[in-house]
C-alpha positions as CSV (number, residue, x, y, z in Angstrom):
1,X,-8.7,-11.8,14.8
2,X,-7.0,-13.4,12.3
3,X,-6.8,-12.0,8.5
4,X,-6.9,-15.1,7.0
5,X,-9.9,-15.4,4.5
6,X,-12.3,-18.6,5.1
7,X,-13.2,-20.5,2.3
8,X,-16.9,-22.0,2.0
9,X,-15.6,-24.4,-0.4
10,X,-13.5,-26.1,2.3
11,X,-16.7,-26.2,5.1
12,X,-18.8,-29.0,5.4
13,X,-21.9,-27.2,6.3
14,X,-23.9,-30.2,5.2
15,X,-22.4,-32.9,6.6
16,X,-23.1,-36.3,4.7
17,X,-26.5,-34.9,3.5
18,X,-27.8,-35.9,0.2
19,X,-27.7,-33.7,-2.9
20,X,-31.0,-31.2,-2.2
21,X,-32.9,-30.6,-5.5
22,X,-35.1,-26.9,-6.7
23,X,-38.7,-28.0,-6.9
24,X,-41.1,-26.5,-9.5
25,X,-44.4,-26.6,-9.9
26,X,-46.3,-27.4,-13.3
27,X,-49.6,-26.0,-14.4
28,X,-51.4,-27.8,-17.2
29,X,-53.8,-26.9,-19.5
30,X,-56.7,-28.1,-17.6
31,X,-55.4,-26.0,-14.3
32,X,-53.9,-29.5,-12.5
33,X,-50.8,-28.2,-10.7
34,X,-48.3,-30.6,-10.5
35,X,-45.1,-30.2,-8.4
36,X,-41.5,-31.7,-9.8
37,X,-37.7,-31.5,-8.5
38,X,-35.1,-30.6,-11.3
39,X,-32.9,-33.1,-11.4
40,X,-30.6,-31.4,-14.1
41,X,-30.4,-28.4,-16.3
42,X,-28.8,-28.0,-19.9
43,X,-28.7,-24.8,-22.9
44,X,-28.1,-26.5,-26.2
45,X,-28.2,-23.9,-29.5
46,X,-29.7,-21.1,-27.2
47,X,-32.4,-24.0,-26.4
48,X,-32.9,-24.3,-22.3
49,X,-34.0,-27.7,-21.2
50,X,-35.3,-29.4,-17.7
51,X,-35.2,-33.0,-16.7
52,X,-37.6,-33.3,-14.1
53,X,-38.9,-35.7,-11.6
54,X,-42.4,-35.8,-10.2
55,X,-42.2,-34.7,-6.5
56,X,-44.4,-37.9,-5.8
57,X,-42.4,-40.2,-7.6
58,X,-39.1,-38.7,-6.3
59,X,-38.1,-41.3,-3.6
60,X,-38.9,-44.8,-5.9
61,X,-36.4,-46.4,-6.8
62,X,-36.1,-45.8,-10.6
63,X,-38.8,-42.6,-10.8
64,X,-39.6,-41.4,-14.3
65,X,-37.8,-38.4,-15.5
66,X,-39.2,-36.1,-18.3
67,X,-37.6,-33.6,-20.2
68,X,-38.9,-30.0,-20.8
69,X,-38.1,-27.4,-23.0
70,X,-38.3,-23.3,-22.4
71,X,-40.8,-21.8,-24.8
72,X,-41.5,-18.6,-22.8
73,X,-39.8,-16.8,-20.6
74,X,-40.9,-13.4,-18.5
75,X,-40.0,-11.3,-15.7
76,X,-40.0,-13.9,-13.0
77,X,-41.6,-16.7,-14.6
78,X,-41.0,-18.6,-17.4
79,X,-43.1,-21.5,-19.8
80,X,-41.8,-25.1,-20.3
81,X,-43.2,-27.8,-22.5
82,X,-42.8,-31.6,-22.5
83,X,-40.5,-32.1,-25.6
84,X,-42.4,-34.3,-27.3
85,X,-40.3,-34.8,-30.6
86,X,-38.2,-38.0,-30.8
87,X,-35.0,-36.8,-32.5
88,X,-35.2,-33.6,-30.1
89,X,-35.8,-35.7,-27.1
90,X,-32.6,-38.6,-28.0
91,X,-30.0,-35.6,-28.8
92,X,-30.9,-34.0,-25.0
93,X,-31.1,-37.1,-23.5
94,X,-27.6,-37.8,-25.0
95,X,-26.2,-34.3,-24.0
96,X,-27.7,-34.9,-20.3
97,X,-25.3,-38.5,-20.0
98,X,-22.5,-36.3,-21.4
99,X,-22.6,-34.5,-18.2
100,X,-21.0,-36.0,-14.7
101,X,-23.9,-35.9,-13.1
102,X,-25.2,-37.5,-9.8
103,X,-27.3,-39.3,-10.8
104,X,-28.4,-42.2,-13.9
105,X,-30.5,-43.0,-16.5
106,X,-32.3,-45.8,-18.0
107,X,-33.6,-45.9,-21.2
């Protein structure tokens, strides 16, 4: 046996697949659950925020994204809101095309 560590890094476990995405569902306040993958993640000023695709949109070919901020956040769970305020909503959407991400946006 050979003492030589392995490094994950270097495997390709996953061959060719496609980026997988954490889904979460979405409770509103009229009890509709609604189920979306999280496309991206950002903390700006201690703020955490969500851009999120609707599961049933996921596979068009330009879905529509939205962006969600934490409010509330527990033991296991925590609260999210659609950011609804203009300014707020333009300086995360700018900080999200900052990032290399995998994937683009359209305004």
């Amino acid at each position: 046996m050979s003492d030589d560590k392995l490094n994950i890094d270097e495997l390709n476990l996953f061959g060719d697949q496609e980026e997988t995405f954490d889904m979460v569902s979405m409770t509103d306040e009229d009890g509709r659950e609604t189920d979306f993958f999280v496309m991206d993640g950002i903390d700006i000023e201690n703020q955490r925020y969500l851009l999120l695709v609707k599961a049933e949109d996921f596979d068009k070919d330009e879905p529509e994204a939205f962006i969600f901020k934490e409010v509330a956040s527990g033991d296991d769970e925590c609260t999210y809101e659609p950011v609804e305020d203009d300014a707020e909503y333009n300086r995360v959407l700018i900080m999200l095309q900052n990032e290399d991400a995998e994937y683009e946006m359209k305004l």
